[in-house]
N, CA, C and O atoms as a GROMACS GRO file, in nm:
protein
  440
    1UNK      N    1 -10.286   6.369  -8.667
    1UNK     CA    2 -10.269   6.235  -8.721
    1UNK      C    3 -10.357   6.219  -8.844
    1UNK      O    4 -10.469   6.269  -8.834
    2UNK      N    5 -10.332   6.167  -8.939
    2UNK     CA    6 -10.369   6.134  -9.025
    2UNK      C    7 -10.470   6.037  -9.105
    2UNK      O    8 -10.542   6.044  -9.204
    3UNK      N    9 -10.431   5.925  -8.986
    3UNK     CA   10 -10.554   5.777  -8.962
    3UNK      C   11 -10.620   5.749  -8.892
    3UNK      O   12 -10.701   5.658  -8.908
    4UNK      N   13 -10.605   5.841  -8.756
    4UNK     CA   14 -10.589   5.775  -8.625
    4UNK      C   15 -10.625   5.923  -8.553
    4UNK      O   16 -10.544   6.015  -8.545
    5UNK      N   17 -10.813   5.931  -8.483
    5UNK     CA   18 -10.862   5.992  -8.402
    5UNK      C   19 -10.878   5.979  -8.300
    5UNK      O   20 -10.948   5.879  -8.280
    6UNK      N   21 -10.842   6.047  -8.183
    6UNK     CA   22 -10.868   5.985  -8.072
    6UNK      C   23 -11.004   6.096  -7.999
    6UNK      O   24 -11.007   6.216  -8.028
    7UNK      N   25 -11.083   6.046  -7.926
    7UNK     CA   26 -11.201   6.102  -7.844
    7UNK      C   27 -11.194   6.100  -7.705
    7UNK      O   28 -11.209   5.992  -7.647
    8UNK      N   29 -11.183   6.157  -7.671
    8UNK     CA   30 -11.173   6.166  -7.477
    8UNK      C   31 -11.305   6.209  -7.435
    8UNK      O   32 -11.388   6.258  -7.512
    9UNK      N   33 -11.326   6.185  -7.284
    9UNK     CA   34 -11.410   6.236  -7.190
    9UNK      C   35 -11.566   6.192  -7.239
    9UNK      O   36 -11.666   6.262  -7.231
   10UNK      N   37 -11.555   6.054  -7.292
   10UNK     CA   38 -11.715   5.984  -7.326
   10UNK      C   39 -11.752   5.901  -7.206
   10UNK      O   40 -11.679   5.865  -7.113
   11UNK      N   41 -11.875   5.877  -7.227
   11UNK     CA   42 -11.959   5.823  -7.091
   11UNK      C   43 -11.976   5.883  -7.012
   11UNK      O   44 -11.918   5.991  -7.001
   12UNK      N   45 -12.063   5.837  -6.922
   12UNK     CA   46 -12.122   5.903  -6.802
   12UNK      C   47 -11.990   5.980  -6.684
   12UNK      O   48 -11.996   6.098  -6.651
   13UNK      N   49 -11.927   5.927  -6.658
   13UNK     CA   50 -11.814   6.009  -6.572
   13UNK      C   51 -11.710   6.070  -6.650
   13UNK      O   52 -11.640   6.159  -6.603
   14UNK      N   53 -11.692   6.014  -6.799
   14UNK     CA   54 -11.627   6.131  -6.876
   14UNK      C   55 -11.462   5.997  -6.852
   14UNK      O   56 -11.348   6.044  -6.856
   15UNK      N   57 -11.475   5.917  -6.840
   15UNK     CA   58 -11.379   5.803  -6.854
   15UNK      C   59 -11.323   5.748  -6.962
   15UNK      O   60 -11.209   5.704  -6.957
   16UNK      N   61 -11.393   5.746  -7.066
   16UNK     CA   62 -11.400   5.621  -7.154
   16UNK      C   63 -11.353   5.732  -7.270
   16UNK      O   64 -11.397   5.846  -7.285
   17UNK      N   65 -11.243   5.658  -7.353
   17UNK     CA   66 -11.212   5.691  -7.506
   17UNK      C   67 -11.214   5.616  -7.640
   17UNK      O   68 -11.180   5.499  -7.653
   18UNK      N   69 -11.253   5.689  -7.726
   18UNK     CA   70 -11.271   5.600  -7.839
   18UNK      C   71 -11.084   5.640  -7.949
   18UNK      O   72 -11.039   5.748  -7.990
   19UNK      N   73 -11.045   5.540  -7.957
   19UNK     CA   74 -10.927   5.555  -8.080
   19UNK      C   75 -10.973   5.475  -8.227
   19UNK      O   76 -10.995   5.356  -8.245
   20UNK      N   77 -10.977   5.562  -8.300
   20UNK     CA   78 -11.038   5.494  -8.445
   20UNK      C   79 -10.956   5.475  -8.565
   20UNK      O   80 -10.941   5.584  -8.620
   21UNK      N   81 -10.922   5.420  -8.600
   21UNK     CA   82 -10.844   5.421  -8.692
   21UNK      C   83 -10.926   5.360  -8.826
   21UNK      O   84 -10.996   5.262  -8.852
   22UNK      N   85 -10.866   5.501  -8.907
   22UNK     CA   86 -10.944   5.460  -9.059
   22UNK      C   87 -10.850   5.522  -9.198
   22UNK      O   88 -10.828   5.643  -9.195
   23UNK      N   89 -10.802   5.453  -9.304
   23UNK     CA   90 -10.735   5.514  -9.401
   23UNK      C   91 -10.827   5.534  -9.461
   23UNK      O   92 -10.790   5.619  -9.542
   24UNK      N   93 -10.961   5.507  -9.483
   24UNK     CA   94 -11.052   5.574  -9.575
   24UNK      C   95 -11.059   5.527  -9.685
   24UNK      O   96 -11.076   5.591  -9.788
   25UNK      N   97 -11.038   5.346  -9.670
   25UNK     CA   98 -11.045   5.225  -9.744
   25UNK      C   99 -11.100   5.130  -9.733
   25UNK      O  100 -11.137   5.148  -9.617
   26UNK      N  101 -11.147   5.018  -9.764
   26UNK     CA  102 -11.188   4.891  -9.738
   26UNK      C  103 -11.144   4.818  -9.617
   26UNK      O  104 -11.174   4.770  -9.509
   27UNK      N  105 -11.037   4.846  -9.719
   27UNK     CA  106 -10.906   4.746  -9.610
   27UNK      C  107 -10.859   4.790  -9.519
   27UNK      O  108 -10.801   4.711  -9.445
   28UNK      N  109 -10.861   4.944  -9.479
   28UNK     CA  110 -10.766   4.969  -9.328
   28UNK      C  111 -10.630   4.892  -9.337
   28UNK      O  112 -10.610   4.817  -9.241
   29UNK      N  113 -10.554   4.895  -9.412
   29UNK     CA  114 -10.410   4.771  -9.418
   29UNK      C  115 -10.355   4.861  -9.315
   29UNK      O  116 -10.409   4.970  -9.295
   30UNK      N  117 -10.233   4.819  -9.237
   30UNK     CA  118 -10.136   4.847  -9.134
   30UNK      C  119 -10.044   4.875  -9.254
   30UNK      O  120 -10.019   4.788  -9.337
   31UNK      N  121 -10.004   4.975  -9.259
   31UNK     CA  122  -9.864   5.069  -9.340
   31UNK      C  123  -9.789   5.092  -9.218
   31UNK      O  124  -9.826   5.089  -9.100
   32UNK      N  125  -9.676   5.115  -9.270
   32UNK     CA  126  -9.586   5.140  -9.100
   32UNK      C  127  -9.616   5.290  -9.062
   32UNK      O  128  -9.591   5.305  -8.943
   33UNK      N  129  -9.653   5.388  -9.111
   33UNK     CA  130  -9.716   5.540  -9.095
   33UNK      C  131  -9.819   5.536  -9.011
   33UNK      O  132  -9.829   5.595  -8.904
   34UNK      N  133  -9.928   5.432  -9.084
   34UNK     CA  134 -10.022   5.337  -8.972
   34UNK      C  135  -9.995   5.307  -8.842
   34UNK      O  136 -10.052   5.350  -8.741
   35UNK      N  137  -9.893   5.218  -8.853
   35UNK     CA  138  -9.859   5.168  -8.718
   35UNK      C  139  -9.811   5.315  -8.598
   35UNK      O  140  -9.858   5.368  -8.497
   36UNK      N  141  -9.694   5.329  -8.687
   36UNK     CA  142  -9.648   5.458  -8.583
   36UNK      C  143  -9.779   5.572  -8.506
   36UNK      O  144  -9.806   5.602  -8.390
   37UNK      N  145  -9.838   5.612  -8.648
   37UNK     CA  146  -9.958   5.662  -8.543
   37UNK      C  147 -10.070   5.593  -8.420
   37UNK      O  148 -10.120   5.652  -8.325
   38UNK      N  149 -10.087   5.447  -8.461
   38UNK     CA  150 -10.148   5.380  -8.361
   38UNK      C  151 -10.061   5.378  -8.267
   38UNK      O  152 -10.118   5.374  -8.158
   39UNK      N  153  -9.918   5.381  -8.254
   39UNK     CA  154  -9.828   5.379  -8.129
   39UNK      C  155  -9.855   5.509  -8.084
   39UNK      O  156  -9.913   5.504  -7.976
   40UNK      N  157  -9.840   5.596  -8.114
   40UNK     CA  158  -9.835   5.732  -8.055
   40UNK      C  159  -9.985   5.769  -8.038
   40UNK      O  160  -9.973   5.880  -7.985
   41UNK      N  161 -10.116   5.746  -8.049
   41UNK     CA  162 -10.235   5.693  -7.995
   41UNK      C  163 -10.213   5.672  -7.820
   41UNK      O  164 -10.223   5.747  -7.722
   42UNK      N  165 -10.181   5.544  -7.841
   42UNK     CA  166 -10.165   5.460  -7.732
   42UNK      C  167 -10.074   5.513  -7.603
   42UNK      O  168 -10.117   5.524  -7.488
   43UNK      N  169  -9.922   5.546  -7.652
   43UNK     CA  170  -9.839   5.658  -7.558
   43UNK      C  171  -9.935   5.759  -7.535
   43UNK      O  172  -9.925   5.800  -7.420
   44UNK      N  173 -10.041   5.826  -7.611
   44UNK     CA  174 -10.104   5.892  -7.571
   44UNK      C  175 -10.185   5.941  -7.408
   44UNK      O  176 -10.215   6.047  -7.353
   45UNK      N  177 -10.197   5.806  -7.379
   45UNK     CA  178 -10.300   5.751  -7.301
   45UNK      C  179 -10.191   5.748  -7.150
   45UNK      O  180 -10.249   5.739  -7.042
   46UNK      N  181 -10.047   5.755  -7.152
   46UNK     CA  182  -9.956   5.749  -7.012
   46UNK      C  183  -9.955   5.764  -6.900
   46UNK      O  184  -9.939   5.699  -6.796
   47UNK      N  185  -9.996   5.977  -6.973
   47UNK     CA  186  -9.980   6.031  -6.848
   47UNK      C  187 -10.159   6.092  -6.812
   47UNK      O  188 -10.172   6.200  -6.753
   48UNK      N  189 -10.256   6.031  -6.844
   48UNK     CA  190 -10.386   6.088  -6.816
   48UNK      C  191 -10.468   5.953  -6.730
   48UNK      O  192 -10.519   5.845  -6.762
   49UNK      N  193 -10.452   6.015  -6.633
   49UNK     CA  194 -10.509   5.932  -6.517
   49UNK      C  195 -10.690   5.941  -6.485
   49UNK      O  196 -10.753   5.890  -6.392
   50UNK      N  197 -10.735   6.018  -6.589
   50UNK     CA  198 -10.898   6.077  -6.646
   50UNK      C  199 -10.939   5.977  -6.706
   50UNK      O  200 -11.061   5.958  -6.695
   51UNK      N  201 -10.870   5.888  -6.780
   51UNK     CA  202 -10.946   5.782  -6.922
   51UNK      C  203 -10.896   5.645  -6.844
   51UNK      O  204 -10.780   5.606  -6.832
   52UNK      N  205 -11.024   5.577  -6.791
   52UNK     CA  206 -10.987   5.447  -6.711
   52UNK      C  207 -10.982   5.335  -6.856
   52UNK      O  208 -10.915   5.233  -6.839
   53UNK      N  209 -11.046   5.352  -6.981
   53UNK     CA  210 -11.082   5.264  -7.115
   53UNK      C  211 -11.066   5.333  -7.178
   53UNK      O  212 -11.090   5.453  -7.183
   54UNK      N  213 -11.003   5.240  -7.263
   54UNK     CA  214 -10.981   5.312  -7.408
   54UNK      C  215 -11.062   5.218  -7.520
   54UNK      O  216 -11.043   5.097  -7.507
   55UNK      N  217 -11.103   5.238  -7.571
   55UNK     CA  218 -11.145   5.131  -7.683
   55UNK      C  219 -11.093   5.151  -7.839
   55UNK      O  220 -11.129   5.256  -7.893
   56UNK      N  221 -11.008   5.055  -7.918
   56UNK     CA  222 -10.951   5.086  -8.056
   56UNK      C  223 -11.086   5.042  -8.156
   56UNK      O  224 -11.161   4.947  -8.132
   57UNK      N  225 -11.093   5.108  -8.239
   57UNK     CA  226 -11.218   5.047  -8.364
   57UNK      C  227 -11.144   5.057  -8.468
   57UNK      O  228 -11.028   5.100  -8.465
   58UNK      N  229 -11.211   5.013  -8.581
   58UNK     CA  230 -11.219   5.057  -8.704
   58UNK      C  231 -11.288   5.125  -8.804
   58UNK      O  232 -11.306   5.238  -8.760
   59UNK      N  233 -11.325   5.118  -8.891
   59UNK     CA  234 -11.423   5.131  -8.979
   59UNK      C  235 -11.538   5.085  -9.052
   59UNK      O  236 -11.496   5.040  -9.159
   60UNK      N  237 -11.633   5.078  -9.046
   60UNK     CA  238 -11.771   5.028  -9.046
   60UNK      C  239 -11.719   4.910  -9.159
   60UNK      O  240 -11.776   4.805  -9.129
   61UNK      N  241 -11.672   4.900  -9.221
   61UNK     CA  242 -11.642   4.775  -9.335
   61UNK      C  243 -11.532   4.692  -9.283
   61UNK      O  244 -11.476   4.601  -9.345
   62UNK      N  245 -11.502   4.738  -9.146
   62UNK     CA  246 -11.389   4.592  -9.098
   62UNK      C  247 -11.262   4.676  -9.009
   62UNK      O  248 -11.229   4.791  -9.038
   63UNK      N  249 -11.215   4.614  -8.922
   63UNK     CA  250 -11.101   4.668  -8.842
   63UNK      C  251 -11.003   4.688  -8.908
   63UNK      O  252 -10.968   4.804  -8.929
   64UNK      N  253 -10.951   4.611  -8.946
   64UNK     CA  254 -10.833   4.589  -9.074
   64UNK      C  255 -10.814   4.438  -9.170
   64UNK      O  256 -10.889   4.341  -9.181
   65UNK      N  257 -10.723   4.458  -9.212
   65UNK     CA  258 -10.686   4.362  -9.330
   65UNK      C  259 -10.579   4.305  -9.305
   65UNK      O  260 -10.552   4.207  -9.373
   66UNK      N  261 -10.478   4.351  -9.193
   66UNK     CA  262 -10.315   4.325  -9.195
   66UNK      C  263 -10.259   4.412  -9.211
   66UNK      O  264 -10.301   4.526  -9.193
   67UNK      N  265 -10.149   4.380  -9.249
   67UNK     CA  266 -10.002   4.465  -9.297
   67UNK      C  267 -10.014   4.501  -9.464
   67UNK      O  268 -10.024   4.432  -9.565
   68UNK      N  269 -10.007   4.628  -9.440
   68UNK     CA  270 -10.020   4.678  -9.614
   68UNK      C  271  -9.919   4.601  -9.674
   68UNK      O  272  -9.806   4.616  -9.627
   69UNK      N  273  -9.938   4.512  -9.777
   69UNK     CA  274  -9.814   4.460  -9.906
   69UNK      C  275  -9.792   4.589 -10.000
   69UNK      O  276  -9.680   4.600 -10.052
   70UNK      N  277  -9.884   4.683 -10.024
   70UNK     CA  278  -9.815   4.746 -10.130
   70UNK      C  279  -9.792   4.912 -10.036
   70UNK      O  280  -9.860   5.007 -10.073
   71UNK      N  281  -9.741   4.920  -9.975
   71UNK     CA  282  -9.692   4.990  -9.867
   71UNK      C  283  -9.537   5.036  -9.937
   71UNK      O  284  -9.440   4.962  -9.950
   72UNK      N  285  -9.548   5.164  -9.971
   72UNK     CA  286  -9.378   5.234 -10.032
   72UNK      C  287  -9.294   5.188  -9.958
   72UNK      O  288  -9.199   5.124 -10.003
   73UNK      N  289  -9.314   5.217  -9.791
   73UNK     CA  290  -9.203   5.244  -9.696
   73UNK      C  291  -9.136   5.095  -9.683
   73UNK      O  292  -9.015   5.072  -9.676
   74UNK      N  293  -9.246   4.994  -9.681
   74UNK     CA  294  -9.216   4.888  -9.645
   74UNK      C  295  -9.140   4.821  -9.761
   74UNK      O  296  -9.046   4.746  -9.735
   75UNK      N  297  -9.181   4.847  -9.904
   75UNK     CA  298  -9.104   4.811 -10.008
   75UNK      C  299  -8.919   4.811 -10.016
   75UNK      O  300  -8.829   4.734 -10.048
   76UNK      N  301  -8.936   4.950  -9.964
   76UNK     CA  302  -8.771   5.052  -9.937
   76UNK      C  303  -8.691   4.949  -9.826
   76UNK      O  304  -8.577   4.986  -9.801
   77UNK      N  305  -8.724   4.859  -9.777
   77UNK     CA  306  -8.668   4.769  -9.661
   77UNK      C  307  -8.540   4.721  -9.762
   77UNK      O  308  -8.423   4.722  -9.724
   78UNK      N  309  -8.576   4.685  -9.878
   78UNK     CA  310  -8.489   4.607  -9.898
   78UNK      C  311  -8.367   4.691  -9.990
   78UNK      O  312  -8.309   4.633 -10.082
   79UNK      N  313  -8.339   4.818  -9.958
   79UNK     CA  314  -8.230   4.893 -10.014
   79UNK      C  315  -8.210   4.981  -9.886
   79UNK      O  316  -8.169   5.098  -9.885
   80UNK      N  317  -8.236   4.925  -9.806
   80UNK     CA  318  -8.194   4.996  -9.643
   80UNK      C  319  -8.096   4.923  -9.648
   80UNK      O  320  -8.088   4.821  -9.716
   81UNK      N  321  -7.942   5.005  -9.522
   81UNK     CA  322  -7.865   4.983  -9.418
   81UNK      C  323  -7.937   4.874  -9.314
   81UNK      O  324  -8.056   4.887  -9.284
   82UNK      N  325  -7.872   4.788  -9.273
   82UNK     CA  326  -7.849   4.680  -9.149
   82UNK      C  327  -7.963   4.736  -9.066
   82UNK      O  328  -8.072   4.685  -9.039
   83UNK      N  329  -7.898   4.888  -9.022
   83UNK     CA  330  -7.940   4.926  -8.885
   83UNK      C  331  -8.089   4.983  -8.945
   83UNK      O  332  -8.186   4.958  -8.873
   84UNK      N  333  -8.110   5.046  -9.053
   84UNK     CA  334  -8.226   5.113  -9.087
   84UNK      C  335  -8.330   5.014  -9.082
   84UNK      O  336  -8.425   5.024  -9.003
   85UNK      N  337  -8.312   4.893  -9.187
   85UNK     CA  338  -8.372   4.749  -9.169
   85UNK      C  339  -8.421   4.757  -9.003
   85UNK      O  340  -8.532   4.790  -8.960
   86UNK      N  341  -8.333   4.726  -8.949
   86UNK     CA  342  -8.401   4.658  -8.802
   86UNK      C  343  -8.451   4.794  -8.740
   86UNK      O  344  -8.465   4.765  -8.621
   87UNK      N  345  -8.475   4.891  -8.751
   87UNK     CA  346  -8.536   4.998  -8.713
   87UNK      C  347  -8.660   4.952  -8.781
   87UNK      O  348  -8.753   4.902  -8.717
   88UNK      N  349  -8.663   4.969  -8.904
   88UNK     CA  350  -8.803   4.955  -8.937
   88UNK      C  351  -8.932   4.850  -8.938
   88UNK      O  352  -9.055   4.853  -8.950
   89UNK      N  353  -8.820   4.748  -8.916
   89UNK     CA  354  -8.887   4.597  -8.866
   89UNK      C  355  -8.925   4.612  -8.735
   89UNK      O  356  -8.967   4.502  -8.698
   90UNK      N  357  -8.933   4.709  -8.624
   90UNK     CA  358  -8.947   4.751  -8.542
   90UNK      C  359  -9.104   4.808  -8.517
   90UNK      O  360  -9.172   4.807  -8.414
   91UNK      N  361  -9.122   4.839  -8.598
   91UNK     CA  362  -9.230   4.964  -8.622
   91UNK      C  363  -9.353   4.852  -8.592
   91UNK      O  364  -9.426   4.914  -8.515
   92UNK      N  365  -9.402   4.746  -8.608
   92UNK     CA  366  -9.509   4.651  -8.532
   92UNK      C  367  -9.443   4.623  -8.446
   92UNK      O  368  -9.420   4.733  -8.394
   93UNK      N  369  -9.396   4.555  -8.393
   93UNK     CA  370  -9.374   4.534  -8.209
   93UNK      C  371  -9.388   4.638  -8.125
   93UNK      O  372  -9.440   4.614  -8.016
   94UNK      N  373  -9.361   4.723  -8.145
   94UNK     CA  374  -9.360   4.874  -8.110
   94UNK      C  375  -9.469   4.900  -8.048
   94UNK      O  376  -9.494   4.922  -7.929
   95UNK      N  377  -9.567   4.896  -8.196
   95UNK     CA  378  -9.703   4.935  -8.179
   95UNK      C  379  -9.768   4.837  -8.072
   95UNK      O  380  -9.822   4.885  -7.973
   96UNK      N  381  -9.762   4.734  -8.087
   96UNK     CA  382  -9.815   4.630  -8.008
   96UNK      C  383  -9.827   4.647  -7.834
   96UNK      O  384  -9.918   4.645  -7.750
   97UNK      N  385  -9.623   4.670  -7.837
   97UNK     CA  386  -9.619   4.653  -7.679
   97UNK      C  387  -9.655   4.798  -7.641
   97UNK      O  388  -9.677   4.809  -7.520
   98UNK      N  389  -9.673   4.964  -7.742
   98UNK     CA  390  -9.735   5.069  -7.642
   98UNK      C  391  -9.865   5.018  -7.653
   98UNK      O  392  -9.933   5.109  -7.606
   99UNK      N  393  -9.923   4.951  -7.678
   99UNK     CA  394 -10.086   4.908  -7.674
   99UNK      C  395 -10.115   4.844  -7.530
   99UNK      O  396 -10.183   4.884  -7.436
  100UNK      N  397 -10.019   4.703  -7.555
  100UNK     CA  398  -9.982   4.603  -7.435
  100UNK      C  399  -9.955   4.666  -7.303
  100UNK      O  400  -9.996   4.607  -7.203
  101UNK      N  401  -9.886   4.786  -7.290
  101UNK     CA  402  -9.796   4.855  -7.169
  101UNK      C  403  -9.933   4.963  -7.092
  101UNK      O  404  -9.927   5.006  -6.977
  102UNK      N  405 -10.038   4.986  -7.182
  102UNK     CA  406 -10.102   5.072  -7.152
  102UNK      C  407 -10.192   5.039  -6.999
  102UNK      O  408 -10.285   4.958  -6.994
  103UNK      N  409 -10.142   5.118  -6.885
  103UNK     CA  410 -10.262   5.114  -6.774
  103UNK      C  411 -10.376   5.110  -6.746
  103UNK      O  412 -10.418   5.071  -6.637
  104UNK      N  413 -10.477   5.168  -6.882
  104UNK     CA  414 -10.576   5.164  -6.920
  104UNK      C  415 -10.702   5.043  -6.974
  104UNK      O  416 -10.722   5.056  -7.095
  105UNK      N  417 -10.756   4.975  -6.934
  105UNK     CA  418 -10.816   4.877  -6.979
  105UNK      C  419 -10.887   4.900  -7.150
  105UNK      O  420 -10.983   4.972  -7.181
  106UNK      N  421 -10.822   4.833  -7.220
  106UNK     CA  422 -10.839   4.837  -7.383
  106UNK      C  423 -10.959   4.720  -7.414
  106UNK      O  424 -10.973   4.620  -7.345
  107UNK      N  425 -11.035   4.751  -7.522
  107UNK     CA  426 -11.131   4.701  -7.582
  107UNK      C  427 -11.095   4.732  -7.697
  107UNK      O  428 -11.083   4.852  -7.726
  108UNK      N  429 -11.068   4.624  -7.797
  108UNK     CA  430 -11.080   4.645  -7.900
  108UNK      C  431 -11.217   4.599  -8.016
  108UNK      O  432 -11.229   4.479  -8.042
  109UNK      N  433 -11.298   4.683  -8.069
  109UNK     CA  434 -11.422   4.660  -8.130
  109UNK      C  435 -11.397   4.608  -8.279
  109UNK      O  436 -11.396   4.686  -8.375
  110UNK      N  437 -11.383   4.518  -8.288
  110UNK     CA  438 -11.406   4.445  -8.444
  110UNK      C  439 -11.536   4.433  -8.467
  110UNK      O  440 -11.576   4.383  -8.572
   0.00000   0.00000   0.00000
């Protein structure tokens, strides 16, 4: 992954994970590349019955900013197909509910 590290087997029983996400900016903006990797983060976490917490961070200058505006992919929305459109309008809810769905008790550190 590109933005998005994940750390297993921290703390004392080897429970606890750190997921960090950093573009290696100020802003941390949510790009949908962004998002998708924070989803697949999170699916990460399914089938491992080892990591009771997960905790999401950011980067020492702030969690994030939002949704990238000057984001290519997101620009391209508007010379998409119907179906491509609602695929890609997809890409935050997504992220959200594998976050939401996760068995794991989440902390997120701002």
């Amino acid at each position: 992954m590109k933005y998005v590290t994940i750390e297993k087997g921290l703390g004392p029983e080897g429970r606890i994970a750190v997921v960090r996400f950093d573009r290696g900016d100020r802003l941390n903006a949510l790009s949908a590349e962004a998002m998708r990797e924070l989803r697949a983060a999170a699916q990460n976490f399914e089938d491992d019955p080892k990591t009771s917490v997960v905790i999401l961070t950011g980067t020492a200058h702030g969690f994030s900013a939002g949704f990238d505006l000057k984001d290519s992919e997101g620009r391209e929305r508007t010379r998409m197909g119907l179906g491509e459109r609602r695929a890609a309008l997809m890409v935050g809810p997504r992220m959200c509910r594998a976050w939401y769905d996760m068995e794991q008790v989440t902390i997120c550190a701002i």
